[in-house]
N, C-alpha and C positions, 0 to 999 in steps of 0.2 A: 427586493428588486432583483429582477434575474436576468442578464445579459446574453443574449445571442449572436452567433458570431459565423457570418460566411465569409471563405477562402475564396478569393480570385485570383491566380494565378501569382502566390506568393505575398499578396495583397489581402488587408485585411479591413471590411466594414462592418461597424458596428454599430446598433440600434438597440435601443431599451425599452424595455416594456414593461408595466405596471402592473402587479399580479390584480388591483383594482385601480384599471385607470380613470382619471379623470373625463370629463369629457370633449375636454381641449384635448386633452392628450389622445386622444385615437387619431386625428389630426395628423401631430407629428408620428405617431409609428402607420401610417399610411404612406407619407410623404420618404421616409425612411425606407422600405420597403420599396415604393416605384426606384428610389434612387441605388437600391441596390440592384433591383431586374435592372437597369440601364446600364448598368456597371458591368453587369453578366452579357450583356451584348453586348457591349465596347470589345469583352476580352473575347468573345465569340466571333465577335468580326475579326479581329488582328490575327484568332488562330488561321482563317482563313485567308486572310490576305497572304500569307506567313506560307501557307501551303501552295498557293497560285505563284508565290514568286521562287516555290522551292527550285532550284536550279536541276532539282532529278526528277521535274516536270510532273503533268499531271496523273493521279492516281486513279484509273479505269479499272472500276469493280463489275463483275459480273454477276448475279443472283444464279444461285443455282436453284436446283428444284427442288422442290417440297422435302424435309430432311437432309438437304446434300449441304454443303458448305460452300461459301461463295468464291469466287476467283478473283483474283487480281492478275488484269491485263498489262502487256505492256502501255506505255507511253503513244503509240505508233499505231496504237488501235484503232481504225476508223468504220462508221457502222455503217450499214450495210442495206441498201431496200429490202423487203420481204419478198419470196418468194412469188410469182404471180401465174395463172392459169391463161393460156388463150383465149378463155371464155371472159376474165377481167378482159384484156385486149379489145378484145373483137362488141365488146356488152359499150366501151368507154368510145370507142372507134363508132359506132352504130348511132349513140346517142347524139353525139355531136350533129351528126345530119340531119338526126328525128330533132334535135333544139333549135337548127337554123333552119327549120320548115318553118317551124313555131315564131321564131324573132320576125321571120318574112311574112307570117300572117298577120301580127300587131302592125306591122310597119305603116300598114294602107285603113288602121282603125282610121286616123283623125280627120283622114281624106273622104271616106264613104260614110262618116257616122254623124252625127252631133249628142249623143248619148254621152253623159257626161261620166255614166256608171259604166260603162264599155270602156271609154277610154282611159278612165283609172284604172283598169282591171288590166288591158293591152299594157298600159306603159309598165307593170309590177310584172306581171308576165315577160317581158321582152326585158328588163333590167336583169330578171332571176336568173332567167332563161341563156342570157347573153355574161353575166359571170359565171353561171356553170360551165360553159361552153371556153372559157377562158383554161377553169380549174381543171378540165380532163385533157385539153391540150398540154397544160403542163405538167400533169400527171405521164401523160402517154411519150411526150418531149425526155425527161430524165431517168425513163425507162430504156430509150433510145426505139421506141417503134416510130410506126408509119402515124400521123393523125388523120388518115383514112381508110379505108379498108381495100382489102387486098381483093378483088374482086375479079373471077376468070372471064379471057379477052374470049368474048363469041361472034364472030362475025355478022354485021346490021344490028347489034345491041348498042344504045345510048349509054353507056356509063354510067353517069350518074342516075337517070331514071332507073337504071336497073338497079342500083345500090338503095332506092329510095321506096321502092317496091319490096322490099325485103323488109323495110321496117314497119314493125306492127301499128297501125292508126294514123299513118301516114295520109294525107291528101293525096286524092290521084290527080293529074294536072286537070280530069273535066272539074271536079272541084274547087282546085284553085282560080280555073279561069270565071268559072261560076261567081267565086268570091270576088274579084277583082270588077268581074261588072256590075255587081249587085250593090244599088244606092238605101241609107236608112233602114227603115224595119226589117227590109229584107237583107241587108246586110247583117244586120245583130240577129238574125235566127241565124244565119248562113255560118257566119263566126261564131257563134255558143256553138250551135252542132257540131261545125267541122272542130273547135278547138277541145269540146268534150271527148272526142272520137279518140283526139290528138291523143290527151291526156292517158287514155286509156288504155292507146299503146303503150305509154313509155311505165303504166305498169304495169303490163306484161311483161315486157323488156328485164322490169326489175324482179318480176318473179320467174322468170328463165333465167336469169342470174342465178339466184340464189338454190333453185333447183337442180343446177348445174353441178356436180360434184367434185371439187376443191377451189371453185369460182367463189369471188367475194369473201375471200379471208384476207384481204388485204384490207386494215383499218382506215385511209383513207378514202379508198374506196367503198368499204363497206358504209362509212357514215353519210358518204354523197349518197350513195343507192336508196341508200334509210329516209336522209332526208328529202330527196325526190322526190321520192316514194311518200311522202308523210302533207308534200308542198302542193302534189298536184289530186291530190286527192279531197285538201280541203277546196282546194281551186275549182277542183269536177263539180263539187256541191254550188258553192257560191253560183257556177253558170249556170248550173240543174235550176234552181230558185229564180237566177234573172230571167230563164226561158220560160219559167213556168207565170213570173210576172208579165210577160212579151203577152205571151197568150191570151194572160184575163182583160190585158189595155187591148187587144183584140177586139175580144167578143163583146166589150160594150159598147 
């Protein structure tokens, strides 16, 4: 019979094991065994607990690079955003406008439509649309910019039409006004088209990002752009299909 013996922190558990056990007996050195891993996390938490209440506070490690040796910071260390490009700025600033063209167009689905596949599409559209629009405010908010663009004063220029003009796949207001009077079938072609159009700018948007050179190296950023980028492109398809369905209830 051969005894094994693990050290916990001055602490000693012990289990036995059968050079031919039984077959009850795998049982207890099973049972044995979980109760020693339990034991090893007991003393694994306390080491930690042990460390968070060291009164010479917490220990801030650095990784160094590949072969280098890592640092130890002080205490007082506090991290830091990543560096950021204009072109992040002005890419997170742009979008915002090109996403509240978008919410503005779902908005007047349930009023002109009875399309019940339209208006599930408008309300996921206009929920996504409307938290992303949330998350690059508060991206652009704790960077300390502006959440609109900086855009030079020309005398008889509209402001915001000119700011909206600039963004790729944007509706032009005969578009919009287009949409707003258009009842039923004609509404749901007017909406697939103008919102495929949409879609299309904002990936552009995201491949002038990424084109841009040191633009979108920012990780959160880069994952919104990705997954924008990844949202409306399965969304382009889905209205390619219901326009292409609109047509054939057309022609019969």
């Amino acid at each position: 019979m051969t005894i094994f013996t693990l050290t916990l922190n001055l602490k000693q558990v012990h289990f036995r094991y059968e050079s031919k056990p039984k077959p009850h007996s795998v049982r207890r050195v099973v049972a044995c065994a979980l109760f020693a891993a339990g034991a090893f996390a007991v003393v694994v938490s306390a080491t930690a607990v042990a460390q968070r209440t060291d009164p010479g506070g917490p220990v801030v490690v650095q990784p160094g690079a590949p072969g280098a040796p890592s640092k130890t910071l002080p205490p007082s260390t506090r991290a830091t955003l990543p560096p950021r490009s204009p072109a992040d700025v002005e890419f997170m600033q742009g979008m915002i406008l090109h996403h509240a063209q978008a919410v503005e167009m779902t908005a007047i689905i349930r009023s002109h439509t009875q399309n019940n596949d339209l208006r599930a599409l408008g309300a996921r559209i206009s929920s996504s649309q409307a938290d992303e629009i949330k998350f690059m405010k508060r991206w652009l908010a704790a960077r300390g910019e502006s959440l609109s663009m900086a855009m030079p004063k020309m005398p008889g220029m509209n402001m915001p039409q000119q700011s909206k003009a600039q963004m790729p796949g944007m509706l032009t207001p005969g578009q919009m006004e287009a949409l707003h009077k258009a009842k039923g079938a004609e509404f749901d072609r007017l909406f697939l088209l103008g919102m495929i159009q949409h879609h299309n700018g904002a990936l552009t948007m995201v491949k002038d990002l990424f084109d841009t050179a040191g633009a979108g190296q920012d990780a959160e950023l880069f994952d919104f752009a990705t997954d924008a980028d990844n949202t409306q492109r399965a969304e382009i398809r889905v209205m390619e299909n219901m326009l292409r369905k609109e047509t054939i209830e057309e022609k019969r």
